[in-house]
C-alpha positions as CSV (number, residue, x, y, z in Angstrom):
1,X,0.0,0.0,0.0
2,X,1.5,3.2,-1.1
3,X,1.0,6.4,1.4
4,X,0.3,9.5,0.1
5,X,2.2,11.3,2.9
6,X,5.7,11.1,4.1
7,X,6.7,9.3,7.5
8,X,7.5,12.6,9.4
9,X,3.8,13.6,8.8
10,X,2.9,10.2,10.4
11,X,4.6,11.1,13.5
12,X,2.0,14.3,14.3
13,X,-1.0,12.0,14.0
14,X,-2.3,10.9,17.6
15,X,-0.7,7.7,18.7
16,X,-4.6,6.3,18.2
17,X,-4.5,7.5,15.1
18,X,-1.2,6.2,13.9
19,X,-2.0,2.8,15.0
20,X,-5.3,3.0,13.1
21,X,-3.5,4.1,9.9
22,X,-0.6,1.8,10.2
23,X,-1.9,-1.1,12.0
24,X,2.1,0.0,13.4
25,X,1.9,0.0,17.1
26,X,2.9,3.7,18.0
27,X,5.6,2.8,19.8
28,X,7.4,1.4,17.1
29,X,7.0,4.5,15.0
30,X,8.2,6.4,17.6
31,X,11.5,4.5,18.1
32,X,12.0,4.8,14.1
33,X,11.4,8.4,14.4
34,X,13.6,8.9,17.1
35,X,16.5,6.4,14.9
36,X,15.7,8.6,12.2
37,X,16.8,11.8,14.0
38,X,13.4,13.5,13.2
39,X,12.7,16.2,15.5
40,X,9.5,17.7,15.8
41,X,9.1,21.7,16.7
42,X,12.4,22.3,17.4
43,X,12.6,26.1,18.6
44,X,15.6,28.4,18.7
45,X,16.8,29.8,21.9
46,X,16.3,32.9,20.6
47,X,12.3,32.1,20.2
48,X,12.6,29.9,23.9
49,X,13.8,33.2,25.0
50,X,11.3,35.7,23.4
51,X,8.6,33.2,24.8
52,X,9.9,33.5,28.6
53,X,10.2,37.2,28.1
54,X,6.5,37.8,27.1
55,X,5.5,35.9,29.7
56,X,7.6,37.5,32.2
57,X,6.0,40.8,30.9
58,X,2.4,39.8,31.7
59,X,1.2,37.9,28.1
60,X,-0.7,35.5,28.8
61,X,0.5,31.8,27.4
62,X,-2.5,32.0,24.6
63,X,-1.5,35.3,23.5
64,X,2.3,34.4,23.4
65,X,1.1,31.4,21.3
66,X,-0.6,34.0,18.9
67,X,2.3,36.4,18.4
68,X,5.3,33.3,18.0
69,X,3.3,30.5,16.7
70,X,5.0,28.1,19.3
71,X,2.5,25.8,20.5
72,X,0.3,26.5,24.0
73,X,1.6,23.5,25.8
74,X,5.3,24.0,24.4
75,X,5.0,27.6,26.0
76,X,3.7,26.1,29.6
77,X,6.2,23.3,29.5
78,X,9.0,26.0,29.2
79,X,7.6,28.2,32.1
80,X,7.2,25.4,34.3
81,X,11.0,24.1,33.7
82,X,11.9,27.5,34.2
83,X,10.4,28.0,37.2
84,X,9.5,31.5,36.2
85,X,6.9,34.0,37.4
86,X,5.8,37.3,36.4
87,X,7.4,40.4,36.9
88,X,7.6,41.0,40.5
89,X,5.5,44.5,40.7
90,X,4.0,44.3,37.3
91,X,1.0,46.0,36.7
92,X,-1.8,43.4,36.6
93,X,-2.6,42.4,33.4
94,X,-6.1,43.9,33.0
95,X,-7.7,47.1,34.9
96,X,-10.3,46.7,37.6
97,X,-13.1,48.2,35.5
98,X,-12.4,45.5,32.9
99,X,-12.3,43.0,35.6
100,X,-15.6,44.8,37.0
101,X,-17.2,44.9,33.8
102,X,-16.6,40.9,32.8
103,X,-17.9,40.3,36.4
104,X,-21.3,42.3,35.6
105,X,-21.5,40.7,32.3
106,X,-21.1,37.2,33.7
107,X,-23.8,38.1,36.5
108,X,-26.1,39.1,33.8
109,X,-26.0,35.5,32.2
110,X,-23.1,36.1,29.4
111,X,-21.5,33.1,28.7
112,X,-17.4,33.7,28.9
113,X,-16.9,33.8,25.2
114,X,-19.5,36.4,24.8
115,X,-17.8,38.5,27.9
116,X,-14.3,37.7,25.6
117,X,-16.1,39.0,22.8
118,X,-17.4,42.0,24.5
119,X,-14.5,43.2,26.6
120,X,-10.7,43.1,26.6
121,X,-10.9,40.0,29.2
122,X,-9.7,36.9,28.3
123,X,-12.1,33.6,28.8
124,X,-9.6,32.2,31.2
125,X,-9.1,35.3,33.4
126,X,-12.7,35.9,33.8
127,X,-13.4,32.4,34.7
128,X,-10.6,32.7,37.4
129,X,-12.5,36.3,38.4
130,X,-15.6,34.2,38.8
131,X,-14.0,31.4,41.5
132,X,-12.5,34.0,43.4
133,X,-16.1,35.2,43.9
């Protein structure tokens, strides 16, 4: 059976996936990939770097994810094994009349994509607004 698709594409399938496609077990593949010296998403230092930075500064990981096109998870993975936290003394990253208004909104019955819609509030920080309640 000819693929119309090389092996490296293989490897970003779910393992689920791979093993549907294959009938491969995904463990295999991975040890081929891995003798094969394919690396997947390698990033720069320089980008690792950048990433750490705008989070230092306040960006949130989603936003980081938006401006550098390095994946969501990649970015938490790095902050974790940095150990890093914001800026000590940084402004918070949205006012207390944005935070206000997501809270009215939500008590009024928006849902928190319509309040992320509306208002410079992020899904995520108004959901964490919300427990703190």
């Amino acid at each position: 059976m000819a693929w119309a698709f090389s092996f490296s594409h293989l490897y970003l399938f779910l393992k689920r996936s791979i093993e549907e496609l294959t009938d491969v077990p995904a463990d295999t593949i991975r040890g081929w990939v891995h003798d094969a010296g394919i690396v997947r998403n390698s990033y720069s230092a320089e980008t690792k770097t950048r990433c750490l930075s705008l989070y230092q500064q306040g960006n949130t990981p989603k936003e980081i994810e938006a401006l550098t096109r390095v994946s969501l998870n990649t970015i938490r993975r790095w902050v974790a094994a940095a150990g890093i936290s914001r800026e000590p003394g940084s402004p918070p990253k949205y006012s207390e009349s944005v935070r206000n208004h997501c809270l009215l909104l939500r008590r009024e019955g928006k849902d928190y994509r319509e309040i992320e819609v509306l208002t410079d509030g992020s899904e995520a920080s108004v959901r964490g607004w919300v427990k703190k309640q």
